[in-house]
mmCIF file of the N, C-alpha and C atoms, coordinates in Angstrom:
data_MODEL
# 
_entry.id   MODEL 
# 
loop_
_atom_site.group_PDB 
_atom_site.id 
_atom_site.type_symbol 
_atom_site.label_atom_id 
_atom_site.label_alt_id 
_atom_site.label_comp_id 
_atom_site.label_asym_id 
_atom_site.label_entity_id 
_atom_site.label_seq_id 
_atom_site.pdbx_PDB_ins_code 
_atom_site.Cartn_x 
_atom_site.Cartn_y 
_atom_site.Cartn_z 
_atom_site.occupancy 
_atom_site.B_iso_or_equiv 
_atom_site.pdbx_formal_charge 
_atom_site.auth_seq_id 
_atom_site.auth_comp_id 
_atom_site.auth_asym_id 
_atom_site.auth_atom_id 
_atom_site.pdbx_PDB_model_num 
ATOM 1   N N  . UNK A 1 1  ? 125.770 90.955  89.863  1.00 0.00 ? 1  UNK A N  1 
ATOM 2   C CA . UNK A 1 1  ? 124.335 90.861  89.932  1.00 0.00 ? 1  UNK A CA 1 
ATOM 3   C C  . UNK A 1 1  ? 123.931 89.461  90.396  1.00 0.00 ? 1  UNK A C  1 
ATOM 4   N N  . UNK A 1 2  ? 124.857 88.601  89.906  1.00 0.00 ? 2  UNK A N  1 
ATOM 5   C CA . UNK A 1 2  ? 124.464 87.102  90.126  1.00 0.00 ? 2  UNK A CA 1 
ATOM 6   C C  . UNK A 1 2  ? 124.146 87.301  91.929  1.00 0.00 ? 2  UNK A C  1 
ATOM 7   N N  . UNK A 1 3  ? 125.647 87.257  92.281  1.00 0.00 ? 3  UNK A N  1 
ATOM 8   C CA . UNK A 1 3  ? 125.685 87.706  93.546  1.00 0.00 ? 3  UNK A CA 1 
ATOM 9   C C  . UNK A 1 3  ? 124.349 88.135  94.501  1.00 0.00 ? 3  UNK A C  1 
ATOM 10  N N  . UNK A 1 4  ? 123.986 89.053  94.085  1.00 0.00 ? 4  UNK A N  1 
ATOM 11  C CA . UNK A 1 4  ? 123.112 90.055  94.843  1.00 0.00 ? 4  UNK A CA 1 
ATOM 12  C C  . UNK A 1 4  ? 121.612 88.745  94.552  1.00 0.00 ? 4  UNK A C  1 
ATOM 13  N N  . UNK A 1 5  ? 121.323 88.255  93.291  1.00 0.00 ? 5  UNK A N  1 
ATOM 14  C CA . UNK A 1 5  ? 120.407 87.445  93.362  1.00 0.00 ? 5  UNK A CA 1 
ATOM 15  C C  . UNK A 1 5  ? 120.444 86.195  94.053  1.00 0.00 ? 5  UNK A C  1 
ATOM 16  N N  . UNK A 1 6  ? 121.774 85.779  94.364  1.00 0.00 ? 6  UNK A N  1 
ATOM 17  C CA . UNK A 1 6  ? 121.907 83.929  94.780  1.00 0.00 ? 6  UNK A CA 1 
ATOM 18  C C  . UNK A 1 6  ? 121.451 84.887  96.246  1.00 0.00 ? 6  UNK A C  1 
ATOM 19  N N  . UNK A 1 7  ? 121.461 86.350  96.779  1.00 0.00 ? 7  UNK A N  1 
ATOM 20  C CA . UNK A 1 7  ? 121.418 86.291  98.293  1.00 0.00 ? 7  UNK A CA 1 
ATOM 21  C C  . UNK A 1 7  ? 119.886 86.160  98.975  1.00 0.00 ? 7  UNK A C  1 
ATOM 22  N N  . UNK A 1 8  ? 119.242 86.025  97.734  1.00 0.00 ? 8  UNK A N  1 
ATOM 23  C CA . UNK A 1 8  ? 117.976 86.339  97.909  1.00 0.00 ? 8  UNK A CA 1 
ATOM 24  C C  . UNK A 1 8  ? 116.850 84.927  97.318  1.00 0.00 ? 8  UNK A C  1 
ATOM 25  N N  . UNK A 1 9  ? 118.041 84.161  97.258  1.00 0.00 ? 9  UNK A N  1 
ATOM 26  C CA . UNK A 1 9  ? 117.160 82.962  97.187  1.00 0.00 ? 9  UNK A CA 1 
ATOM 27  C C  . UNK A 1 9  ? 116.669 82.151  98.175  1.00 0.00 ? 9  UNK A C  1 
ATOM 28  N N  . UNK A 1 10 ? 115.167 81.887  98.372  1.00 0.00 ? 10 UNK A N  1 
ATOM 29  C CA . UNK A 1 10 ? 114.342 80.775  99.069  1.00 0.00 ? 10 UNK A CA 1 
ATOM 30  C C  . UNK A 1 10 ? 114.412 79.121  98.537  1.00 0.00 ? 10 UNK A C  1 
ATOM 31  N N  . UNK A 1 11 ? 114.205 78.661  99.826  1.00 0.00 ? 11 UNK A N  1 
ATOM 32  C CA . UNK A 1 11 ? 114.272 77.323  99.015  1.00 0.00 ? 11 UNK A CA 1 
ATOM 33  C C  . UNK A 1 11 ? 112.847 77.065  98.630  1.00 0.00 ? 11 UNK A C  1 
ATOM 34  N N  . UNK A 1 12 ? 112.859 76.316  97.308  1.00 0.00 ? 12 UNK A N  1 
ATOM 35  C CA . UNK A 1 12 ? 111.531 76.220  96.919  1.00 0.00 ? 12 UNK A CA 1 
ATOM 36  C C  . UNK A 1 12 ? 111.875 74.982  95.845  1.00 0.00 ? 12 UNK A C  1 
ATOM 37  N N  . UNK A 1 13 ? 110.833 73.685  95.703  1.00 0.00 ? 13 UNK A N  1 
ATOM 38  C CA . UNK A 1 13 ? 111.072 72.531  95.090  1.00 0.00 ? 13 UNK A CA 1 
ATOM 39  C C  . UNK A 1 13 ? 111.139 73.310  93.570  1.00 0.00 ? 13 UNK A C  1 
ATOM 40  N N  . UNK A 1 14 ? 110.797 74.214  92.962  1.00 0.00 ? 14 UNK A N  1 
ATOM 41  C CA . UNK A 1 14 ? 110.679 74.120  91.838  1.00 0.00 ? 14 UNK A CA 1 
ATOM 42  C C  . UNK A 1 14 ? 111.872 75.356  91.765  1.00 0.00 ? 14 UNK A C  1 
ATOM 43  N N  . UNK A 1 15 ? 113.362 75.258  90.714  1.00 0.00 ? 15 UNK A N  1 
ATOM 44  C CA . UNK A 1 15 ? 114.395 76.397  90.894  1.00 0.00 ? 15 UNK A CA 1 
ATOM 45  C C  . UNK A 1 15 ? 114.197 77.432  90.184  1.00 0.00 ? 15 UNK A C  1 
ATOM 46  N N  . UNK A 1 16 ? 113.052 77.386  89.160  1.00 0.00 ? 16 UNK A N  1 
ATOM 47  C CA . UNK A 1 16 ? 112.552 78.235  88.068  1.00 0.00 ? 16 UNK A CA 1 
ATOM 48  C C  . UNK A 1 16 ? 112.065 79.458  89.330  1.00 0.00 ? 16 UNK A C  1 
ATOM 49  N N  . UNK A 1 17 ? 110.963 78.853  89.870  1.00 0.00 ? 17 UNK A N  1 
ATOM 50  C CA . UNK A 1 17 ? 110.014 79.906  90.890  1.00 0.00 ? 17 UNK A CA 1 
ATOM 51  C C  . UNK A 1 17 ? 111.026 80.299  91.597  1.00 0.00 ? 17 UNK A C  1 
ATOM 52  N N  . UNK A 1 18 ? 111.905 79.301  92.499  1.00 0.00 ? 18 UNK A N  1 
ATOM 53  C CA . UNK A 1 18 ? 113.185 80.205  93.199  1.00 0.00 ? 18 UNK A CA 1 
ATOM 54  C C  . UNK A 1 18 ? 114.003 81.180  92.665  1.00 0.00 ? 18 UNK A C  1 
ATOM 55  N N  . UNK A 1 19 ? 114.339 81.024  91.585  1.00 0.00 ? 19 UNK A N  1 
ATOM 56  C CA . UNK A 1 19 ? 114.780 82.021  90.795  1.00 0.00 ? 19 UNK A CA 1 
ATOM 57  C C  . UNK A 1 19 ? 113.599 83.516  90.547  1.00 0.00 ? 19 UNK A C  1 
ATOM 58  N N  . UNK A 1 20 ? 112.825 83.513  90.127  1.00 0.00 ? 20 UNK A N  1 
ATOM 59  C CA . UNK A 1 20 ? 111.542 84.361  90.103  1.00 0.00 ? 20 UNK A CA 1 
ATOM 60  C C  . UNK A 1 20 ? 111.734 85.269  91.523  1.00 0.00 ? 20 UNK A C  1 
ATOM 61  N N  . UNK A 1 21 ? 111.530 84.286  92.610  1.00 0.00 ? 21 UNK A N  1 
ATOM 62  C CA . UNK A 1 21 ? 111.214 85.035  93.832  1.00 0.00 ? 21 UNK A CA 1 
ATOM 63  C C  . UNK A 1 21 ? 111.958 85.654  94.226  1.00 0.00 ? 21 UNK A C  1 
ATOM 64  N N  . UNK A 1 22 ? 113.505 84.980  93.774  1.00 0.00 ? 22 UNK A N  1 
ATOM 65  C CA . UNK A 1 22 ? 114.807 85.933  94.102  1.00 0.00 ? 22 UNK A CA 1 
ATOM 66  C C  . UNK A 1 22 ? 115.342 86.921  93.488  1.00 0.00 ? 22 UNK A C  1 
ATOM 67  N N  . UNK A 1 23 ? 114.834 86.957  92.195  1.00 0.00 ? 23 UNK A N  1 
ATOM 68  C CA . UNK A 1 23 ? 114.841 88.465  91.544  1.00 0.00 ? 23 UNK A CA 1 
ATOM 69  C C  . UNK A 1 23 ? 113.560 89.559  91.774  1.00 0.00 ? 23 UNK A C  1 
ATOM 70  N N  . UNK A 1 24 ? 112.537 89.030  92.191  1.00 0.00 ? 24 UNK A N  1 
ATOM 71  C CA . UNK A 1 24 ? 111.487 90.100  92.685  1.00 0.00 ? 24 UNK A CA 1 
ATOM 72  C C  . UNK A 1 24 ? 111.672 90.563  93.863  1.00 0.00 ? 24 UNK A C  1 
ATOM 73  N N  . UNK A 1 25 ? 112.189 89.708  95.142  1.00 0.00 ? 25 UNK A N  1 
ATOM 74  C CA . UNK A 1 25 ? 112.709 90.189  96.114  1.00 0.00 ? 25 UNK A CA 1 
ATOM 75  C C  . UNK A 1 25 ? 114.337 91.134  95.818  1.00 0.00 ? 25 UNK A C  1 
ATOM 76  N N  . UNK A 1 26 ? 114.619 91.106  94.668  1.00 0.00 ? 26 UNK A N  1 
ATOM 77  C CA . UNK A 1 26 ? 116.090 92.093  94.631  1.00 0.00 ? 26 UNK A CA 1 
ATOM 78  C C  . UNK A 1 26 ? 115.690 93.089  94.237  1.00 0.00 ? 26 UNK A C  1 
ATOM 79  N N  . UNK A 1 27 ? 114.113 93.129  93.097  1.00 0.00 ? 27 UNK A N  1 
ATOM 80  C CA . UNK A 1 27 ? 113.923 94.221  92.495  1.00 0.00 ? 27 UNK A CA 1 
ATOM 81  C C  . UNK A 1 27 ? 113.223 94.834  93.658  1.00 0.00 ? 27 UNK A C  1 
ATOM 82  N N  . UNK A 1 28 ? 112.617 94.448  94.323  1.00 0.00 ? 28 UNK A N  1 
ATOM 83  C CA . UNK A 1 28 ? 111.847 95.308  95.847  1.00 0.00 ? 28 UNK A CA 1 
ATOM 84  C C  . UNK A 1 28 ? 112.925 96.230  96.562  1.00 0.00 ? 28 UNK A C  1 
ATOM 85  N N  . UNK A 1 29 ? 113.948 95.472  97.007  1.00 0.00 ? 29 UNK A N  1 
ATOM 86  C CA . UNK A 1 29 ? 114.881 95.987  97.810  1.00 0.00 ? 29 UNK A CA 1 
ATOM 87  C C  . UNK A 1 29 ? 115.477 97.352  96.715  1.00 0.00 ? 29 UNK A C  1 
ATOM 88  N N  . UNK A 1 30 ? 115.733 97.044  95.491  1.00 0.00 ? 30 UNK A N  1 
ATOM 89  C CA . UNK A 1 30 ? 116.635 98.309  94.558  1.00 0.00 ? 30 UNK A CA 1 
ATOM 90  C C  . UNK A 1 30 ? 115.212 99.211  94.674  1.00 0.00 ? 30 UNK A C  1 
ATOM 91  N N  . UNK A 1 31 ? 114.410 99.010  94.905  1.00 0.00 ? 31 UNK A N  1 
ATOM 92  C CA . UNK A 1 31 ? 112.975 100.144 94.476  1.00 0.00 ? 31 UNK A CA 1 
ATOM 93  C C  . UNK A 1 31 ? 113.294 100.731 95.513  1.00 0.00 ? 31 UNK A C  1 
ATOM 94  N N  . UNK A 1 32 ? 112.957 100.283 96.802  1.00 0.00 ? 32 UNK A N  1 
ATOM 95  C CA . UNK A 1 32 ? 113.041 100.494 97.758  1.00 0.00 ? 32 UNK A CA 1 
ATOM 96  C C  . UNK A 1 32 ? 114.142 101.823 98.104  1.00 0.00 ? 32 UNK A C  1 
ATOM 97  N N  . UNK A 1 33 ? 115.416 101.346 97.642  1.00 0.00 ? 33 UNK A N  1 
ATOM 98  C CA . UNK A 1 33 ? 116.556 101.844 97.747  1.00 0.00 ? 33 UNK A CA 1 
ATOM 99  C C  . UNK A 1 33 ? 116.264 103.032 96.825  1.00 0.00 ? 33 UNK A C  1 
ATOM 100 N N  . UNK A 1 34 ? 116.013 103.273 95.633  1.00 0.00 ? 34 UNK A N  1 
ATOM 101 C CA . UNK A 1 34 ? 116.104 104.247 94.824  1.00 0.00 ? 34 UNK A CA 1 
ATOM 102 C C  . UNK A 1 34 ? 114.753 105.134 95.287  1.00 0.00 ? 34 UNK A C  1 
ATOM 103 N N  . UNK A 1 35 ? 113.513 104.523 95.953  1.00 0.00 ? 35 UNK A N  1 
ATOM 104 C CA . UNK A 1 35 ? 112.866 105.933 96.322  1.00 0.00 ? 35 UNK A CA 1 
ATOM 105 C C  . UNK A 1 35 ? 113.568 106.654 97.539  1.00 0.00 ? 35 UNK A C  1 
ATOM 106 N N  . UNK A 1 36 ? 114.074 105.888 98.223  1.00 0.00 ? 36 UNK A N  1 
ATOM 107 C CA . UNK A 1 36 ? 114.835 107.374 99.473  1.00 0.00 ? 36 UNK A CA 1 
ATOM 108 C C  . UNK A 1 36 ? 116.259 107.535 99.365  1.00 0.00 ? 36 UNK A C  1 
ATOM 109 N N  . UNK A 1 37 ? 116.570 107.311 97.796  1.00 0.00 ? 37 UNK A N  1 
ATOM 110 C CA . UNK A 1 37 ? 117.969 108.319 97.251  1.00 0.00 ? 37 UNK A CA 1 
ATOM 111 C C  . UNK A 1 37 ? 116.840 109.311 96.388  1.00 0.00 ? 37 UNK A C  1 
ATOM 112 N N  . UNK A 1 38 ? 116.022 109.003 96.201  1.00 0.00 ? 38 UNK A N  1 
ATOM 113 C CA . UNK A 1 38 ? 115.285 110.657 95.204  1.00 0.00 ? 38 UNK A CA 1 
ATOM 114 C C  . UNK A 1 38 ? 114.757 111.443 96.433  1.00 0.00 ? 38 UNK A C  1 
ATOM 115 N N  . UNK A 1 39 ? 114.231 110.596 97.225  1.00 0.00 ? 39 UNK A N  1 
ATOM 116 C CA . UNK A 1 39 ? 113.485 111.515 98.618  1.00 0.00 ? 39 UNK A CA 1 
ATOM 117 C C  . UNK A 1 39 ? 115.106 112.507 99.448  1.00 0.00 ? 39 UNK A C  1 
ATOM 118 N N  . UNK A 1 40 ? 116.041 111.743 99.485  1.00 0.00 ? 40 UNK A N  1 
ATOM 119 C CA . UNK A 1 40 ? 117.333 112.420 100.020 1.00 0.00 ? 40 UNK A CA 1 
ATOM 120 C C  . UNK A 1 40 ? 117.541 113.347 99.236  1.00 0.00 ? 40 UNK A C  1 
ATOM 121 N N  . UNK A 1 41 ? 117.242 113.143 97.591  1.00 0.00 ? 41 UNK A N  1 
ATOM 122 C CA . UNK A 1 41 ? 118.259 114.358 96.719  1.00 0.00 ? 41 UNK A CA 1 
ATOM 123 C C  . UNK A 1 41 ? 116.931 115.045 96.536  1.00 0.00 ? 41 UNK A C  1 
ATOM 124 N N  . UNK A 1 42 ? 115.256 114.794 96.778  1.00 0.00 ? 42 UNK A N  1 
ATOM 125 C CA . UNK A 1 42 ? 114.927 116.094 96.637  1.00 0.00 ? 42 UNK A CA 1 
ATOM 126 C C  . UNK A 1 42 ? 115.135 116.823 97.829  1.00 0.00 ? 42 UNK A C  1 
ATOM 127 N N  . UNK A 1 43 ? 115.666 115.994 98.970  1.00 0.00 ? 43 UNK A N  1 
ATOM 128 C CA . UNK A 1 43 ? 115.632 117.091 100.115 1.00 0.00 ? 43 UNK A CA 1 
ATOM 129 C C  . UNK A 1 43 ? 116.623 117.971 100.442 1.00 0.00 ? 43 UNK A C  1 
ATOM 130 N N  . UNK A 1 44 ? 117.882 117.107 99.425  1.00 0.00 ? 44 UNK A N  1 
ATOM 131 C CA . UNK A 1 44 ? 119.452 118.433 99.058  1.00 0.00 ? 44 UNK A CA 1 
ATOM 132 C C  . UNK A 1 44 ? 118.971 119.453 98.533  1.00 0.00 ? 44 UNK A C  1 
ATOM 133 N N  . UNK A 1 45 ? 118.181 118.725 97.491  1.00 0.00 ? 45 UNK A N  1 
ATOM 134 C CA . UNK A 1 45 ? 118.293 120.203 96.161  1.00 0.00 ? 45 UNK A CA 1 
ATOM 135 C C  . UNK A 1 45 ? 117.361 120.758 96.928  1.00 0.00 ? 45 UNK A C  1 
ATOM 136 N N  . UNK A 1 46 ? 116.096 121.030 97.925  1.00 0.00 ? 46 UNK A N  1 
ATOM 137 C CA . UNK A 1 46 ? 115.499 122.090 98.516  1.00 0.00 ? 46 UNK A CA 1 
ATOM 138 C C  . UNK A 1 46 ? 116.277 122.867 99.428  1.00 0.00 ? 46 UNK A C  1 
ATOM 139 N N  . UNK A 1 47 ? 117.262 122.260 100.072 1.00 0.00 ? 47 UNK A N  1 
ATOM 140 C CA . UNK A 1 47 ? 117.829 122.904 101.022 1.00 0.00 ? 47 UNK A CA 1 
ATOM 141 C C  . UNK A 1 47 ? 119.152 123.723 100.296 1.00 0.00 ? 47 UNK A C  1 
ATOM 142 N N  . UNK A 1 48 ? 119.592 123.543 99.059  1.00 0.00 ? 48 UNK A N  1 
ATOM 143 C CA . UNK A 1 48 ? 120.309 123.897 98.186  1.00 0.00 ? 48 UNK A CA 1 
ATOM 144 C C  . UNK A 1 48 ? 119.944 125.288 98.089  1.00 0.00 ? 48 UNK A C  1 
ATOM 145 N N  . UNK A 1 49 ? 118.835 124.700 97.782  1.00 0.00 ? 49 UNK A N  1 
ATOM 146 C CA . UNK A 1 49 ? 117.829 125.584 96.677  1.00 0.00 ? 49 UNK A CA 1 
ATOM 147 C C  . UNK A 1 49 ? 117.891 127.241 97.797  1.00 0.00 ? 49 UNK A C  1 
ATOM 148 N N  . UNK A 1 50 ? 117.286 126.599 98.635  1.00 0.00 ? 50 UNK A N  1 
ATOM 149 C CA . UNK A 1 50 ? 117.428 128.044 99.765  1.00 0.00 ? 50 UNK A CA 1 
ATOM 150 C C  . UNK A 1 50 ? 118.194 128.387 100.295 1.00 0.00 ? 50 UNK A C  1 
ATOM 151 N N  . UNK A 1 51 ? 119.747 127.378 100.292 1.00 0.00 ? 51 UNK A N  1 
ATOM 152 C CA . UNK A 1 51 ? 120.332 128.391 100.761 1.00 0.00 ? 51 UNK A CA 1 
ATOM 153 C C  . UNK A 1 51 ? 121.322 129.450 99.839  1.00 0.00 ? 51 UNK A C  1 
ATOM 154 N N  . UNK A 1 52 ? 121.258 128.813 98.188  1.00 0.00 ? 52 UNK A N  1 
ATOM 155 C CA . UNK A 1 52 ? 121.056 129.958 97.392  1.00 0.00 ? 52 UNK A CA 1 
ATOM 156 C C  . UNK A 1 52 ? 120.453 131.050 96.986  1.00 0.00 ? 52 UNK A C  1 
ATOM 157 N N  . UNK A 1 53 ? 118.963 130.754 97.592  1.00 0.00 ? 53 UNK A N  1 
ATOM 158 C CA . UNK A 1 53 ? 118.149 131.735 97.560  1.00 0.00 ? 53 UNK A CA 1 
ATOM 159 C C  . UNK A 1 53 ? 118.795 132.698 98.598  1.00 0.00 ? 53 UNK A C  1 
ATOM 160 N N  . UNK A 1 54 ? 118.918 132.306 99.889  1.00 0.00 ? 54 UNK A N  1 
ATOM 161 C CA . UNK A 1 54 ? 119.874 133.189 101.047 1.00 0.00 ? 54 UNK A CA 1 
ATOM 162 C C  . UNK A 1 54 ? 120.756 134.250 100.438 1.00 0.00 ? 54 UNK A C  1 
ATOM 163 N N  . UNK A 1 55 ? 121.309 133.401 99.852  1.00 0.00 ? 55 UNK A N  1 
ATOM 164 C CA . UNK A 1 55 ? 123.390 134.317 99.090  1.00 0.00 ? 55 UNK A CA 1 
ATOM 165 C C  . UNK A 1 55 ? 122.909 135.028 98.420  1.00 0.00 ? 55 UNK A C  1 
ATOM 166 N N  . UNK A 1 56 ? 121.832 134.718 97.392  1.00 0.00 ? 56 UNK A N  1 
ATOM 167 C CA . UNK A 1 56 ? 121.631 135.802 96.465  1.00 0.00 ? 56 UNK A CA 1 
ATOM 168 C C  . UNK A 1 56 ? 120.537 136.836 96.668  1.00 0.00 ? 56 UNK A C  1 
ATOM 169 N N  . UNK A 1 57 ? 120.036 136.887 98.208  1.00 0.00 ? 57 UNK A N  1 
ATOM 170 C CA . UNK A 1 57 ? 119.613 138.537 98.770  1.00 0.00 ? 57 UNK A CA 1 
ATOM 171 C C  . UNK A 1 57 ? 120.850 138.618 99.970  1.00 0.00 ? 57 UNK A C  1 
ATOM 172 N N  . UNK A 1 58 ? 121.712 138.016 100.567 1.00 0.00 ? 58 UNK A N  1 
ATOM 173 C CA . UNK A 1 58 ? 122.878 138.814 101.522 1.00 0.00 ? 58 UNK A CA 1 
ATOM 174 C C  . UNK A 1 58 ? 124.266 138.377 100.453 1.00 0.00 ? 58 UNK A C  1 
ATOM 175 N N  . UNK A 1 59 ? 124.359 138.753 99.099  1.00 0.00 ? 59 UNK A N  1 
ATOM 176 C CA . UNK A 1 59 ? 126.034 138.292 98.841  1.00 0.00 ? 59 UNK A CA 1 
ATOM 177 C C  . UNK A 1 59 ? 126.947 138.090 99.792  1.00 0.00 ? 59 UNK A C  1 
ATOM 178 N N  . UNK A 1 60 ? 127.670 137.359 99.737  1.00 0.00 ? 60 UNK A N  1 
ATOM 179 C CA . UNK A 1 60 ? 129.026 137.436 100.700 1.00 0.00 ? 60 UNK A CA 1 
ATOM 180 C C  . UNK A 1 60 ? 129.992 138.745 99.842  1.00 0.00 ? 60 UNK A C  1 
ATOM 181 N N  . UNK A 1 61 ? 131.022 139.236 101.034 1.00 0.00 ? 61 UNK A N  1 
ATOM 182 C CA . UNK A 1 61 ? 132.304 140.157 100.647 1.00 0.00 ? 61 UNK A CA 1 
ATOM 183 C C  . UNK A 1 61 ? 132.897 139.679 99.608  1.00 0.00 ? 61 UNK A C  1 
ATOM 184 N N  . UNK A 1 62 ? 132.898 138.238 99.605  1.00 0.00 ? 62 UNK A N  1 
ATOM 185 C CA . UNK A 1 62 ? 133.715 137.944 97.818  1.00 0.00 ? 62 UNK A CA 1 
ATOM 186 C C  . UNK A 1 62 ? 133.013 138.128 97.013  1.00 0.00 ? 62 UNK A C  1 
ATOM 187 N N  . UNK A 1 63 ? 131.910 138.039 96.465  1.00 0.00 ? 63 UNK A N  1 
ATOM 188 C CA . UNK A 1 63 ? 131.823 138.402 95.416  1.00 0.00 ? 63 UNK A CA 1 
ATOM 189 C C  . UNK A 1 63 ? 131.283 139.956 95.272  1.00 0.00 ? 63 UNK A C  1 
ATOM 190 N N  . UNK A 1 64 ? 131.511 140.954 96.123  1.00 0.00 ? 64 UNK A N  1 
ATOM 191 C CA . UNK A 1 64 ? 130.865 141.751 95.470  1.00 0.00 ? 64 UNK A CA 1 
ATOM 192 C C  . UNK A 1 64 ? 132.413 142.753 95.427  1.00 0.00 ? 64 UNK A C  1 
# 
């Protein structure tokens, strides 16, 4: 985590605020990141979703 925060540090005279800015800029980027992994997995589970809906009005030969 350190890591991911030293990458996101500005220079700024005061290291308190640099510190601040470089964890709000990490928490932006993880937000960022985690709304289009929910936007990706709601768009699995819809396409999931139907193409189970599919199988279960044409079964396939295995299972029936």
């Amino acid at each position: 985590m350190e890591n991911l925060v030293h990458q996101h540090r500005s220079m700024h005279w005061n290291p308190l605020i640099q510190e601040i800015q470089a964890k709000d800029h990490l928490i932006s980027e993880l937000q960022q990141t985690l709304a289009e992994n929910q936007q990706r997995l709601e768009e699995l589970s819809l396409a999931l979703q139907t193409l189970l809906a599919a199988e279960g009005a044409h079964p396939t030969s295995l299972e029936q």
